[in-house]
N, C-alpha and C positions, 0 to 999 in steps of 0.2 A: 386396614388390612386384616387385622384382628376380628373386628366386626363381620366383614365379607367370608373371612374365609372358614368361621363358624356357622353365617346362616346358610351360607351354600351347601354343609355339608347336613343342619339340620332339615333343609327343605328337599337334599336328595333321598334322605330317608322318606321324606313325607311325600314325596311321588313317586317312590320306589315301591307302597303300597297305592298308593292312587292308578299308576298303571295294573298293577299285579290286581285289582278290584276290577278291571273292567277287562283283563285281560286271561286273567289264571283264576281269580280266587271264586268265581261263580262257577267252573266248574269243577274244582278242588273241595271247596267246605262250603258250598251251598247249592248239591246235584238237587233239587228241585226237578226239574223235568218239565222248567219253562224256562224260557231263557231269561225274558223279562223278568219272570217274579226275582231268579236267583242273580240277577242284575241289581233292582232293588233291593236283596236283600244285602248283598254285598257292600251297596253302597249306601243302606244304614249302617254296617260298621266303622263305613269309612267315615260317616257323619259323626258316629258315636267319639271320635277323637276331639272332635269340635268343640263337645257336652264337658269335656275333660282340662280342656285350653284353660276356661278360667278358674279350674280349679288352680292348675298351675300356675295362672297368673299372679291369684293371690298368695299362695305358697312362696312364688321365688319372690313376684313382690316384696311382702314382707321382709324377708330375709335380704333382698338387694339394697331397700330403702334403709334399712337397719346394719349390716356388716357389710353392704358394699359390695359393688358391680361383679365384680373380679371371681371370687369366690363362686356366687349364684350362677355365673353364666359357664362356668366349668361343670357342675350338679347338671344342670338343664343336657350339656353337650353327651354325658355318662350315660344320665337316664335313658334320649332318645336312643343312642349307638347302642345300648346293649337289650334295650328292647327291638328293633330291626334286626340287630343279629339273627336275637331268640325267633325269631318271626320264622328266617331262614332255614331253621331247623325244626319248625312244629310238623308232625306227623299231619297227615291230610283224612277228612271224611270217611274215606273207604279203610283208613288204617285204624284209627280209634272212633268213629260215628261223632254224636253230637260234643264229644268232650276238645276235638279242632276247631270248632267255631266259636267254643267259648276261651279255651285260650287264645285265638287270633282276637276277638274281643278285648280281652285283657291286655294285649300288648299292645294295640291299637289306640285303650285310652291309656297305657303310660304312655306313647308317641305325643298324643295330645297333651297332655299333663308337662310333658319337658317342652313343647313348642309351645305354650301359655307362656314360659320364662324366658326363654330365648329369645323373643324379636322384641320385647321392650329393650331388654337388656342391652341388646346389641347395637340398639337404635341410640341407646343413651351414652354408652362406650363413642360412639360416632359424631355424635351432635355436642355432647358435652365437653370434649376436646377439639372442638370446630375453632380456625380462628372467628374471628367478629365476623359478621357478613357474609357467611361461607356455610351457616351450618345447616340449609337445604341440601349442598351440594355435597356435603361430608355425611349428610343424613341417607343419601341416595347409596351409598356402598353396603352396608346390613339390605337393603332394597334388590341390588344386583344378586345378591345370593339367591335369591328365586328364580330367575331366570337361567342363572349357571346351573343349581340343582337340577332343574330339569331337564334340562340340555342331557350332563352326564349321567341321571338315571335313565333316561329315554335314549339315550345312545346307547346305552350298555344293554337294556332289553331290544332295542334295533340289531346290534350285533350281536347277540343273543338267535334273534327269529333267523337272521340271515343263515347263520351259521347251520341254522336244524332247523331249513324249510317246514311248509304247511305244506300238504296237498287242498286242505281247505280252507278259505280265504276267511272264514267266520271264527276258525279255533287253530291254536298252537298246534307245533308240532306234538308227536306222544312225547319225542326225548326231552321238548322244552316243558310239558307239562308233569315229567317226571322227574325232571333234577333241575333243568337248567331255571328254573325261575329264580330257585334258591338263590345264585349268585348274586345278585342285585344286593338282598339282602345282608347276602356273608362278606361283600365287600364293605361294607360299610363299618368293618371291624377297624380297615386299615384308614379309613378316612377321618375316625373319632380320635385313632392316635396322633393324625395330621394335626388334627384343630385343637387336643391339649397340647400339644407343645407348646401350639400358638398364644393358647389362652393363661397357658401358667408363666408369661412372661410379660400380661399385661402389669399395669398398675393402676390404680384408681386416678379418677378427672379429680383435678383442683377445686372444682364444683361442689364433689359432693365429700373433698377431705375439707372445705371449710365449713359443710355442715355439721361433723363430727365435732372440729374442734370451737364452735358456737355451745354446744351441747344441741342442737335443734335437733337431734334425730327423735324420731318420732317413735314414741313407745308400740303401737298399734297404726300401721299408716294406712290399712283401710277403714278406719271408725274413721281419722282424720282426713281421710280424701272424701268420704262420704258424709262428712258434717260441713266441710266448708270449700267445696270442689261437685257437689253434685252436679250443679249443671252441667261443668264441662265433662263429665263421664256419659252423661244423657247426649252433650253434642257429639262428644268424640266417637260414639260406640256408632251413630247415623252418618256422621261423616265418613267411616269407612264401611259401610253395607254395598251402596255401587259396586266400591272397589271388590268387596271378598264374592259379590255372585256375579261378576262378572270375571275373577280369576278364576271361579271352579267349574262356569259353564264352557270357558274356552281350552280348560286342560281337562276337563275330567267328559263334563255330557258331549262336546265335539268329538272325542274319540272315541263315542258309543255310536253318536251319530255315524259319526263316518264310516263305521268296521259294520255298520249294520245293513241287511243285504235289502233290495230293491225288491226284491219279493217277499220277504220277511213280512209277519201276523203285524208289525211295527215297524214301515219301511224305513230306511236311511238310504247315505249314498253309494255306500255298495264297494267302498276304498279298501284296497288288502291292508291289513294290518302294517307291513310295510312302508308302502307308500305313505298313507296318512300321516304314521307320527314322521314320517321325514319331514313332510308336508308342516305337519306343527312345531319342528324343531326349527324350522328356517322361521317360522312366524316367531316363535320366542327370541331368536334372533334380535326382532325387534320390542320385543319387549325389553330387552338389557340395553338396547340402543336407547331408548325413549326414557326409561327411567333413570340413566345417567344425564340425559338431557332434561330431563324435567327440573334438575335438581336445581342448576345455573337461572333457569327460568322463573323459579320460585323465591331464591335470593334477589331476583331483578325485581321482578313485579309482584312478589307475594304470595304466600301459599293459598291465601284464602282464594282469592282472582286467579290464580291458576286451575284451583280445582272447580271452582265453577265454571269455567268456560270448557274442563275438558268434561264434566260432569253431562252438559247440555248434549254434547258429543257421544255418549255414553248412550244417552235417552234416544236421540236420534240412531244411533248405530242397533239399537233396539228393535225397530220398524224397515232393519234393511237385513233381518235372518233370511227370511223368504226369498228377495230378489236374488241377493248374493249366491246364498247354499241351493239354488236351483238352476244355474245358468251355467253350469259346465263346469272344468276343473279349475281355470284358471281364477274365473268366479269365486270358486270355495279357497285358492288361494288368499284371493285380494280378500275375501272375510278374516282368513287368519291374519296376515298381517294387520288391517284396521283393529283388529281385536283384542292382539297382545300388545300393539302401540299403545292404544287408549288404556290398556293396563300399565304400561310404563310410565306414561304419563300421570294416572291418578295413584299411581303405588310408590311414586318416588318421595313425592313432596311430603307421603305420610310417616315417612324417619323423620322429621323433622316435625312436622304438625302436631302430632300426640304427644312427644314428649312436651315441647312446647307449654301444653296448654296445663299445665300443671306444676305446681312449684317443686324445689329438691330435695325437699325432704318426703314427699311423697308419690316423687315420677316416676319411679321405676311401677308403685304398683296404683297407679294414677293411670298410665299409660298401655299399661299390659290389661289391665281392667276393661277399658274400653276396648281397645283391639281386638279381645277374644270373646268378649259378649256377643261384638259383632261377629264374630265365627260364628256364632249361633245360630243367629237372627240370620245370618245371609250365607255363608259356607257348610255349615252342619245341612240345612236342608236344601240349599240349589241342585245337584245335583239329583235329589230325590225327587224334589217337584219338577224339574226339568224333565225326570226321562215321565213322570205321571203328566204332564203340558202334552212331550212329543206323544203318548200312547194318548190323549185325548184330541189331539189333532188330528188320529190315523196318519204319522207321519210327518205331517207339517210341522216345521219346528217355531210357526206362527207364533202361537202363545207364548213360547220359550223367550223368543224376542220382545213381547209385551213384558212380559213378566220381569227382565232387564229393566226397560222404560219405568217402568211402575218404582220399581227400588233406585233408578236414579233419580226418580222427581222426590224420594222422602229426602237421598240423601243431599237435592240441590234445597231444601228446605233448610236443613241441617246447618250448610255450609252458609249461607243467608243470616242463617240467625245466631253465627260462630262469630268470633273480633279478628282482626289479621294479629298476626303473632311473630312479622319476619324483625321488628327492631325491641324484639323484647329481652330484658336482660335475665340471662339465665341464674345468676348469683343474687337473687332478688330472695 
């Protein structure tokens, strides 16, 4: 519970700017006077928190591998909550010119830098107190946080929009675009106090206190994860690339696609801002469905065999953008559902797979290494080359869907040439 009820509240900050990027922040701190450009430009900032991830990997890393879970994962929950705050309260474009896009910059890569430390960490709080045989399915709860995050930041900007209609289906209201965005933000003061109460009453896994008292803790644990652990950082960081560009093409370019109008220089489907993210809150829905079900699935038959088969699913659901997102509404329905499934499905089993694949005296930053490299490789730029795919399609979100396939088949390579890791013992 500890684990869940921290990443939920780190990943609602981290779509509380992911919507406010494709919703507020292009015409807030980047009035350009296209829409596209200050689209991309927006969502290089959002990428730039990516660039930031493994900084924070190895910072909390170190420090978690070294003094232990408990401690690092309370730093990580401080940093992101009082950078989202500060977000809430930066003056806008028209108030100070270029000095708003670089503090939104700045606080954008501390979000990054605390969310490098947090999903190992929380991954490893879950899995390393798991009983025997259980710890896919204990590994799935830090997993559920992403989908609860989003839920609750997307409903709060949903009743947010409700509250202070548009007259225009492409832009906020003026009242949401002049105070009310804030809120999203300024909440997230009360939700940072939820999750230290929680966190300052964990205790460290039995795991990693008979590391201590071995003396094994490892003076430097990424020289040591990278002298006798590279490979699995090489596999772990391609094992989860699928997953990270297909998590940010269904939360982040789907609701460009969708809010973008039918006659637009850059057509999409023309959904009111409304409609759509309800549209994508019922599909995440099943993302927390499927990623608590993965979990049991992966204790059964293995995390390796599960992500490959949902991996294949992945590549094919790739070559099905087009039919899907152009056959009416229910059509773009059944897309989001298959979409955020197949994210529950390949995001569940990964609590448990990364930490796995590395011993304990250097999982914390064994695990968070690989996980936010791949942020790079596959989250930092999806959403950019995504809306650069849909503008070279004139619309068609064709490529978009290729471009999916192409990074599941590196990451069904990955998974191929990885070992199963479901009867491995952790206290090794």
């Amino acid at each position: 519970m500890a684990s869940l009820i921290g990443t939920t509240i780190e990943f609602y900050d981290f779509y509380v700017y992911a919507t406010a990027a494709v919703l507020v922040f292009p015409h807030l701190f980047f009035p350009t006077g296209n829409d596209t450009t200050a689209l991309l430009a927006s969502f290089a900032v959002f990428g730039a928190a990516m660039v930031a991830r493994p900084i924070g990997a190895l910072f909390f890393g170190h420090f978690g591998d070294r003094k232990g879970r408990k401690a690092t994962l309370v730093g990580a929950l401080l940093t992101m909550g009082i950078a989202t705050f500060l977000i809430g309260l930066l003056p806008t474009y028209a108030m100070i010119g270029w000095w708003a896009p670089l503090m939104l910059v700045i606080l954008r890569l501390a979000q990054g830098f605390a969310l490098g430390g947090e999903w190992s960490g929380a991954a490893l709080v879950a899995t390393e107190n798991a009983p025997v045989g259980k710890r896919a399915w204990y590994g799935t709860f830090p997993q559920v946080g992403a989908p609860l995050g989003f839920i609750i930041a997307n409903g709060l900007f949903l009743g947010l929009a409700l509250a202070l209609p548009s007259t225009d289906p492409t832009r906020p209201s003026e009242a949401f675009l002049e105070w009310a965005w804030r809120v999203p933000f300024l909440f997230s003061a009360v939700m940072v106090i939820v999750g230290l109460w929680v966190r300052l009453r964990l205790v460290e896994s039995d795991v990693f206190t008979k590391v201590v008292k071995a003396d094994r803790v490892e003076k430097l644990p990424l020289a040591a994860v990278f002298k006798s652990n590279w490979r699995e950082l090489i596999l772990g960081t391609f094992i989860m690339l699928a997953t990270y560009v297909l998590f940010y093409l269904m939360t982040t370019f789907t609701l460009s696609y969708g809010r973008a109008a039918t006659d637009a220089e850059v057509p999409g489907l023309g959904f009111t801002y409304n409609s759509f993210i309800l549209m994508m809150i019922l599909g995440v829905v099943f993302f927390g469905i499927f990623t608590l079900a993965s979990g049991p699935w992966a204790d059964k038959h293995g995390r390796r065999k599960t992500l490959i088969i949902v991996t294949l699913f992945i590549i094919v659901f790739g070559f099905l953008f087009v039919p899907l997102l152009g056959a009416g509404d229910l059509s773009v329905m059944l897309f989001l559902i298959v979409g955020f499934s197949l994210m529950g499905m390949t995001f569940g089993p990964m609590g448990a797979l990364l930490p796995e694949l590395f011993p304990t005296n250097v999982r914390y930053t064994g695990s968070a290494f690989a996980y936010n490299i791949s942020s790079i490789l596959g989250a930092a730029v999806a959403p950019f080359i995504a809306v650069w795919l849909w503008t070279i399609g004139e619309g068609s979100p064709f490529w978009v869907g290729i471009y999916l396939s192409v990074m599941g088949v590196i990451t069904l390579i990955a998974l191929i040439l990885s070992r199963e890791t479901k009867d491995l013992d952790l206290h090794r």
